[in-house]
N, CA and C atoms as a LAMMPS dump frame, in Angstrom:
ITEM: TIMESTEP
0
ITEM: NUMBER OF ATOMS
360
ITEM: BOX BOUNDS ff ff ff
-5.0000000000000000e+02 5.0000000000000000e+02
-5.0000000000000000e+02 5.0000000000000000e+02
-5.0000000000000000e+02 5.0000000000000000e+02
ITEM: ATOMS id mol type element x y z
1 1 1 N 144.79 -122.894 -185.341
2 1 2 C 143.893 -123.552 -186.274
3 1 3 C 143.162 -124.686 -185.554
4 2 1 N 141.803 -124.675 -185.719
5 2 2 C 141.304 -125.638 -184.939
6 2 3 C 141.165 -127.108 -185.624
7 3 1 N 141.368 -128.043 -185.255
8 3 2 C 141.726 -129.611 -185.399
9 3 3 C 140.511 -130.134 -185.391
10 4 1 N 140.026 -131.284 -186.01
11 4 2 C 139.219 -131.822 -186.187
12 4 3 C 139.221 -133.451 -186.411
13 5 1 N 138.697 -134.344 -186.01
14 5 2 C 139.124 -136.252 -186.335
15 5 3 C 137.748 -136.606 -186.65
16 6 1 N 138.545 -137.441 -186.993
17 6 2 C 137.265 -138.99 -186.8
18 6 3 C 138.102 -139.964 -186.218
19 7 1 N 137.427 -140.675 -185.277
20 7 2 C 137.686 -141.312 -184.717
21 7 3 C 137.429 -142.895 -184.556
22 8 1 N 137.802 -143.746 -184.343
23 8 2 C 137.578 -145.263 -184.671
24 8 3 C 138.113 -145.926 -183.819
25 9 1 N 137.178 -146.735 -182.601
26 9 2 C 137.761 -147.32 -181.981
27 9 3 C 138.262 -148.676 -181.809
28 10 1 N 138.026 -149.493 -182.823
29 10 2 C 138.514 -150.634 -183.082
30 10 3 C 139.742 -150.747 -184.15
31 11 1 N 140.549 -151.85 -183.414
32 11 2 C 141.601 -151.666 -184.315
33 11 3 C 141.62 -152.45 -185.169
34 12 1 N 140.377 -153.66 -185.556
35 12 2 C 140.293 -154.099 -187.077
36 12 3 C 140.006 -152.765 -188.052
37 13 1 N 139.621 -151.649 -187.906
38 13 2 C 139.271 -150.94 -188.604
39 13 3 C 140.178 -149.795 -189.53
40 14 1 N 141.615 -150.157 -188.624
41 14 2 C 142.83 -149.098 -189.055
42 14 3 C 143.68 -149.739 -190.144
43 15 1 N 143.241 -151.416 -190.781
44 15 2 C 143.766 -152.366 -191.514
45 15 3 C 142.851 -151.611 -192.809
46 16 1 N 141.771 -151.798 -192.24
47 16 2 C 140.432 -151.213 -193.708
48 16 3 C 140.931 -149.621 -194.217
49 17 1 N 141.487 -148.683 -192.687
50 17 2 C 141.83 -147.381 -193.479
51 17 3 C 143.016 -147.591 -194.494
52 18 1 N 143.911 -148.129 -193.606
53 18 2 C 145.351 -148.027 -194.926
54 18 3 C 144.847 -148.996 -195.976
55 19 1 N 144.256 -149.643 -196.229
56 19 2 C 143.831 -150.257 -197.509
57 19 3 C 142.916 -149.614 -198.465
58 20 1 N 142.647 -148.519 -197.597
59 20 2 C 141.15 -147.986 -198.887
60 20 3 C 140.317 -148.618 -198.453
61 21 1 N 140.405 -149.681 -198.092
62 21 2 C 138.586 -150.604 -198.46
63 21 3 C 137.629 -149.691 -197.048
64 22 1 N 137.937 -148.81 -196.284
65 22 2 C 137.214 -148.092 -195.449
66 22 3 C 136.941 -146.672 -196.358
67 23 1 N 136.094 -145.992 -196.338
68 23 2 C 136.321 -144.173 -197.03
69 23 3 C 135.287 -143.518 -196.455
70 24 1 N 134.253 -144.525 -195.597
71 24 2 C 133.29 -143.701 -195.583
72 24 3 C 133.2 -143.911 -193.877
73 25 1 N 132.147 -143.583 -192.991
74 25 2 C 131.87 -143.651 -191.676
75 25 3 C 130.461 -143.235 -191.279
76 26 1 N 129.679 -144.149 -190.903
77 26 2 C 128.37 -144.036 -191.04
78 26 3 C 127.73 -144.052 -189.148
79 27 1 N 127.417 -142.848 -188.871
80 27 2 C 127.617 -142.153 -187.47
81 27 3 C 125.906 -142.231 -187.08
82 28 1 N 125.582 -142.554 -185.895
83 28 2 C 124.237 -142.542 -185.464
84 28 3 C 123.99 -140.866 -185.501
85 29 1 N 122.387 -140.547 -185.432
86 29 2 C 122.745 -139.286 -185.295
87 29 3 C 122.951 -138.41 -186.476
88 30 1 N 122.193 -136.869 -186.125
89 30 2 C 122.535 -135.755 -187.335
90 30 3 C 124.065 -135.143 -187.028
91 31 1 N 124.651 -135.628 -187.965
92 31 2 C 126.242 -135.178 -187.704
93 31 3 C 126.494 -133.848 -188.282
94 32 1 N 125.832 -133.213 -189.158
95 32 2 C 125.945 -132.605 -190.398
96 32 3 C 126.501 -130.989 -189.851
97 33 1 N 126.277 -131.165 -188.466
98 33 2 C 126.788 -129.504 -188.06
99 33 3 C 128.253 -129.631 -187.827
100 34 1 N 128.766 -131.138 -187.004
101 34 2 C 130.269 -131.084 -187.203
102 34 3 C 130.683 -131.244 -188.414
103 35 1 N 130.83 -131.995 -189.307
104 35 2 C 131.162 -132.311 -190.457
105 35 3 C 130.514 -131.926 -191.48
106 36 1 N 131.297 -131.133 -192.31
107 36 2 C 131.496 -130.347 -193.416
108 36 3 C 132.139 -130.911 -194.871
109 37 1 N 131.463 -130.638 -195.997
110 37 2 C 132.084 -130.837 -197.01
111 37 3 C 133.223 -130.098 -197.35
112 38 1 N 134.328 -131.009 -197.568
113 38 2 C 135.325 -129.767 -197.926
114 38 3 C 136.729 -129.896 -196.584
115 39 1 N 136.239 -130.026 -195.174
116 39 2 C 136.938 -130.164 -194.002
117 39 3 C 138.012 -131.26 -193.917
118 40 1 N 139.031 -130.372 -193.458
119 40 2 C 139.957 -131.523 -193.564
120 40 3 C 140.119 -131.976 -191.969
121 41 1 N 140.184 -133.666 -191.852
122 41 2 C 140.4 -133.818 -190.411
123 41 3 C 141.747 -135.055 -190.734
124 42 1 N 141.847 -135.335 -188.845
125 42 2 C 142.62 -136.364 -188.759
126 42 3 C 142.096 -137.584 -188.601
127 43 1 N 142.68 -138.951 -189.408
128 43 2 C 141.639 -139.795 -189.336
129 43 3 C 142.844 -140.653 -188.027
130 44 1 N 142.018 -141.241 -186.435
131 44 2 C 142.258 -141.825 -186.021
132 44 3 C 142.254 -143.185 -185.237
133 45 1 N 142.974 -144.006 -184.47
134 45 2 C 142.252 -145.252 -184.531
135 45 3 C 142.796 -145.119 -182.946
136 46 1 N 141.9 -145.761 -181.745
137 46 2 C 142.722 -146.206 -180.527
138 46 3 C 141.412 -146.27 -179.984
139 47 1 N 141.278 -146.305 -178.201
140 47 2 C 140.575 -147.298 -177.253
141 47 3 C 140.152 -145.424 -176.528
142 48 1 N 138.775 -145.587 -176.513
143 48 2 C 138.174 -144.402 -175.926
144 48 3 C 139.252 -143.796 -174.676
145 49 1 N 139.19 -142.674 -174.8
146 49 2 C 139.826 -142.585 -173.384
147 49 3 C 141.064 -142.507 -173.31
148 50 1 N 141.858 -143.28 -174.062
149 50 2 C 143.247 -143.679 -174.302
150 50 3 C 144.14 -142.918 -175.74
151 51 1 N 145.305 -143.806 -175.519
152 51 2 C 145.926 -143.337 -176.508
153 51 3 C 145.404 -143.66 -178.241
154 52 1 N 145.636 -142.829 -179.045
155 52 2 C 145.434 -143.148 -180.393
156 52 3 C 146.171 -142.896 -181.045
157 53 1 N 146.107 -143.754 -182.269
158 53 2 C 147.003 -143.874 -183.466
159 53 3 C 146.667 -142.753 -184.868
160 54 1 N 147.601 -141.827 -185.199
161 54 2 C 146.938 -141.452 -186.439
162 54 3 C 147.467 -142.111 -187.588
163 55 1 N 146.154 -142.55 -188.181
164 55 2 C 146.15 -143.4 -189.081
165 55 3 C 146.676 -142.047 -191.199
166 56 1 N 145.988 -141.059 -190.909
167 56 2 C 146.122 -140.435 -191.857
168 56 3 C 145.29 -138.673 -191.935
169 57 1 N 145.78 -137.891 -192.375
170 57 2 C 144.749 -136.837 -192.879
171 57 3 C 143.895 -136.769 -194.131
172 58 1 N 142.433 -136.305 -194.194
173 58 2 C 141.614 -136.609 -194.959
174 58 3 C 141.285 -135.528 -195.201
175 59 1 N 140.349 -135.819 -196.464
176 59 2 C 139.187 -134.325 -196.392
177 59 3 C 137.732 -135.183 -196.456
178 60 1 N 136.885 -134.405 -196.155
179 60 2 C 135.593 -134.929 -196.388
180 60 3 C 134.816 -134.263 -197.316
181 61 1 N 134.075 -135.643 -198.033
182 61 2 C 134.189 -135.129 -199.515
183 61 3 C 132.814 -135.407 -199.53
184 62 1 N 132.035 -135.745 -198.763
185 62 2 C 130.196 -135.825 -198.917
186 62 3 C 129.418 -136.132 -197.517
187 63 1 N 128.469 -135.6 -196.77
188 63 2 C 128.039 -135.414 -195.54
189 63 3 C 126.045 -135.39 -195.869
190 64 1 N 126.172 -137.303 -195.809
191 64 2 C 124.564 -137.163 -196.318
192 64 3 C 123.744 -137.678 -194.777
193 65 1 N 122.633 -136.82 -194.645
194 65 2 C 121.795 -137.08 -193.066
195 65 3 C 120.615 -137.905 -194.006
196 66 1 N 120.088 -139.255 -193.336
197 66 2 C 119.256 -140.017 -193.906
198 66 3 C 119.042 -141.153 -192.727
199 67 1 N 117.558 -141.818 -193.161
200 67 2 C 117.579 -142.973 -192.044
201 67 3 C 117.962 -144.146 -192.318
202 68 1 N 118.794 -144.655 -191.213
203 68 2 C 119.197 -146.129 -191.447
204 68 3 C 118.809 -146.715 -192.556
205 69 1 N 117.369 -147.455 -192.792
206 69 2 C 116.832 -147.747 -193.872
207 69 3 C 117.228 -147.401 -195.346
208 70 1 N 117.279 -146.449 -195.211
209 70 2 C 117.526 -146.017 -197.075
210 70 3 C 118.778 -145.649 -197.5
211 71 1 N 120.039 -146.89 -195.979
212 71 2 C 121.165 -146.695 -196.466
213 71 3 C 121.608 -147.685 -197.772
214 72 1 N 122.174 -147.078 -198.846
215 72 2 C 122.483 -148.235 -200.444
216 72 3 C 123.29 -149.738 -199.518
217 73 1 N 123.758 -150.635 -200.492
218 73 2 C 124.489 -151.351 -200.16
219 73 3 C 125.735 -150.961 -200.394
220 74 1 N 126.04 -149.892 -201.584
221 74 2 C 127.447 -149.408 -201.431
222 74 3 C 127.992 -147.981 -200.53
223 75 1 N 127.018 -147.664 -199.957
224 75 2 C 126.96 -146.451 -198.932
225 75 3 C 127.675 -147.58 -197.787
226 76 1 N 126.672 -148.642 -197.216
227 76 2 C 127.519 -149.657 -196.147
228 76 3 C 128.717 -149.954 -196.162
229 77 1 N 128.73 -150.662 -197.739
230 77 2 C 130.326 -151.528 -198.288
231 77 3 C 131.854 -150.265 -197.81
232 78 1 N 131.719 -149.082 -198.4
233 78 2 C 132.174 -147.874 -198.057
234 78 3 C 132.697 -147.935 -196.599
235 79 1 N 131.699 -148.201 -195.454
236 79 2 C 131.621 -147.818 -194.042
237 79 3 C 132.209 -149.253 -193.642
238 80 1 N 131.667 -150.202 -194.113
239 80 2 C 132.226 -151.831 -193.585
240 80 3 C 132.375 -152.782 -194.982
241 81 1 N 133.249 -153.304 -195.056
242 81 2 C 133.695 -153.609 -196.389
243 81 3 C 132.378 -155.504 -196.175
244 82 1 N 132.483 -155.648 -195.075
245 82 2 C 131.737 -156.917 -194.633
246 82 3 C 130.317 -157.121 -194.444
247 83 1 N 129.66 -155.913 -194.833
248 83 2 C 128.456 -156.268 -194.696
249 83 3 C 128.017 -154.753 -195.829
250 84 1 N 126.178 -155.368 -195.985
251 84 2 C 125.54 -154.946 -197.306
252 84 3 C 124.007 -154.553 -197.038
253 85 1 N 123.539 -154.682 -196.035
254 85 2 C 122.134 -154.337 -195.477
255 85 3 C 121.883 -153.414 -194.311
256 86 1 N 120.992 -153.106 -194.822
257 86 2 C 120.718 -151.54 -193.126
258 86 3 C 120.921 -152.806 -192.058
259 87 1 N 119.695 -154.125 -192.032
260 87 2 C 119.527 -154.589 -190.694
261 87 3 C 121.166 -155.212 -190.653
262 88 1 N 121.468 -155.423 -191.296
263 88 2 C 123.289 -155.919 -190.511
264 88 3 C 123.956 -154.475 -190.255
265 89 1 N 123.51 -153.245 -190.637
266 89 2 C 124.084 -152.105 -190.378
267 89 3 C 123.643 -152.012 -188.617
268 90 1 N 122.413 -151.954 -188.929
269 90 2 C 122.068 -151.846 -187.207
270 90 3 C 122.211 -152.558 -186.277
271 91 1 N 122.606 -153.597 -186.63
272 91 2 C 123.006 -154.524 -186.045
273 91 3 C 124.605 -154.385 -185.563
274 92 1 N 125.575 -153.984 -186.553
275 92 2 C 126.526 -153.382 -186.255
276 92 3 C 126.804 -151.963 -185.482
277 93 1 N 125.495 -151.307 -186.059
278 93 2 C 126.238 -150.021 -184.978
279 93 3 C 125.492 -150.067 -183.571
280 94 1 N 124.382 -151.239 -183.17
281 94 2 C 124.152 -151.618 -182.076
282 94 3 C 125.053 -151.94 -181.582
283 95 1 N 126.064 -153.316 -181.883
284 95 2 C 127.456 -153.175 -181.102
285 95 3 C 128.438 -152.4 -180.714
286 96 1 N 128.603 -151.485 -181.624
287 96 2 C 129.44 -149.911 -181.392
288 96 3 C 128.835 -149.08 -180.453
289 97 1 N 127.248 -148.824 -180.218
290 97 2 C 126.892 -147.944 -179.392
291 97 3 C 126.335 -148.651 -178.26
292 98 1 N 126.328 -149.929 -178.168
293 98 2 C 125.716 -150.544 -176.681
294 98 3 C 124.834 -150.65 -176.51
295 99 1 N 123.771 -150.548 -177.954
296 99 2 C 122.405 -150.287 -177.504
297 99 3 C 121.743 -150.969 -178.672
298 100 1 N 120.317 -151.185 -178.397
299 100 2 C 119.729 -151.559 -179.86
300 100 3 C 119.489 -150.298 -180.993
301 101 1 N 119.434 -150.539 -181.845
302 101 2 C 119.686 -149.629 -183.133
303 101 3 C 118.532 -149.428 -184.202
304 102 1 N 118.101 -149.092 -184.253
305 102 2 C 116.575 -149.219 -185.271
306 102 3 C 116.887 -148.568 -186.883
307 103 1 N 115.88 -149.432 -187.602
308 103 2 C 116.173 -149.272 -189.154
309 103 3 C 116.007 -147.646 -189.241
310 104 1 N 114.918 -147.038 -188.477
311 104 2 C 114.224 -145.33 -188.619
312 104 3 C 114.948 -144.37 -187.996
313 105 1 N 115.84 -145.036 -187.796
314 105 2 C 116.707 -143.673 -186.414
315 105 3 C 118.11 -143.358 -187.724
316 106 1 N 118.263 -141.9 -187.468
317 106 2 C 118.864 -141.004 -188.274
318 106 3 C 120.101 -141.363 -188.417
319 107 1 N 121.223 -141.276 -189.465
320 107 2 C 122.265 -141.731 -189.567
321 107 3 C 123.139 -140.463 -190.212
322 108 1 N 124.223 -140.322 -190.513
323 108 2 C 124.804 -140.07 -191.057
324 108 3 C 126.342 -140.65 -191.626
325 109 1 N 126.489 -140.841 -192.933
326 109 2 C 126.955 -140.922 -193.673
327 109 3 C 128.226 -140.139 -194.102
328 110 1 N 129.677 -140.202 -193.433
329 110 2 C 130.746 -139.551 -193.781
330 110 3 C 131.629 -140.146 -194.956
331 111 1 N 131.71 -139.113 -196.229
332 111 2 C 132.762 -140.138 -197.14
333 111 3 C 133.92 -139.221 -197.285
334 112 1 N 135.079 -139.813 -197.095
335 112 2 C 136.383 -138.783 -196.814
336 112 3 C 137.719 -139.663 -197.861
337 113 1 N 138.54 -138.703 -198.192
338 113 2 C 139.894 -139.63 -199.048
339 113 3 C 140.862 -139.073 -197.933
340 114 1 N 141.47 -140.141 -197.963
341 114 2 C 143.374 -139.732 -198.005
342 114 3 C 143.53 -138.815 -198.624
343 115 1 N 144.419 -138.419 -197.671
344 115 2 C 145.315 -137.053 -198.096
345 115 3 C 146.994 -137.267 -198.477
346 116 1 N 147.114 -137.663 -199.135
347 116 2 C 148.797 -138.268 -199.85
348 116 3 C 149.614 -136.766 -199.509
349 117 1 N 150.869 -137.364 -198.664
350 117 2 C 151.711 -136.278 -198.599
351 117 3 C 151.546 -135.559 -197.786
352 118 1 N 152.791 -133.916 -197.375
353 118 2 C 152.343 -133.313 -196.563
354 118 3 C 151.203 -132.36 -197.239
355 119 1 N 150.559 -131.957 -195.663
356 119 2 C 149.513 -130.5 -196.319
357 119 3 C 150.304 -129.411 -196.07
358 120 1 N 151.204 -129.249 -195.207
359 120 2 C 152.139 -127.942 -194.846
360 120 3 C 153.503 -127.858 -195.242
C-alpha cells in the first residue's frame, strides 16, 4: 500500500497539530495532483533530511488550488493559528521557502482531521 505525509518542518508546529488549532496546510504551488480528497496520510513533524516525528494519521477532507490573495482569513487561521492576511501569509511562507513570496503566485490549501484510533 502506498504511504503518503505531510510534512512539517518546524517543531512549533507539532504543538498546533495535537491541539487542533492546526487542520489545514497551505503549500506554494498546484498541489492538487498529490493530494486528494478523501486520502489518508501521515501527518509528520522533524528537520528536512532527518529524523521525524509522527505526529498522527489524517484524511484529507478539502484540496482548494487558488492565489495567495484570495486566501479567507479563516482558510490562514486553519494553516497558522497566528496570523490573518495573505501579505503576513507571504510573508510567512517566504520564510519557509527561502524566497520572496508574492500575493499572485498559486497556493494550495490542504484541510485534513485526525484520525482517532487505529485504522487497521
Amino acid at each position: 500500500m502506498a504511504m503518503f505525509a505531510l510534512n512539517f518542518y518546524s517543531p512549533l508546529v507539532a504543538d498546533q497539530l495535537r491541539t487542533q488549532r492546526k487542520t489545514a496546510t497551505i503549500r506554494l504551488g498546484d498541489k492538487s495532483a498529490k493530494y486528494k480528497k478523501g486520502m489518508i496520510v501521515t501527518v509528520l513533524v522533524g528537520v528536512r533530511y532527518g529524523q521525524r516525528e509522527k505526529v498522527f494519521d489524517a484524511v484529507i477532507d478539502k484540496v482548494e488550488v487558488k492565489e495567495l490573495r484570495e486566501l479567507s482569513p479563516r482558510e490562514i487561521e486553519h494553516d497558522n493559528p497566528e496570523i490573518r492576511r495573505p501579505e503576513e501569509m507571504a510573508r510567512f511562507l517566504g520564510q519557509l521557502y527561502n524566497r520572496e513570496v508574492a500575493e499572485d503566485e498559486t497556493v494550495t490549501v490542504i484541510r485534513f482531521s485526525q484520525i482517532i484510533g487505529s485504522m487497521f
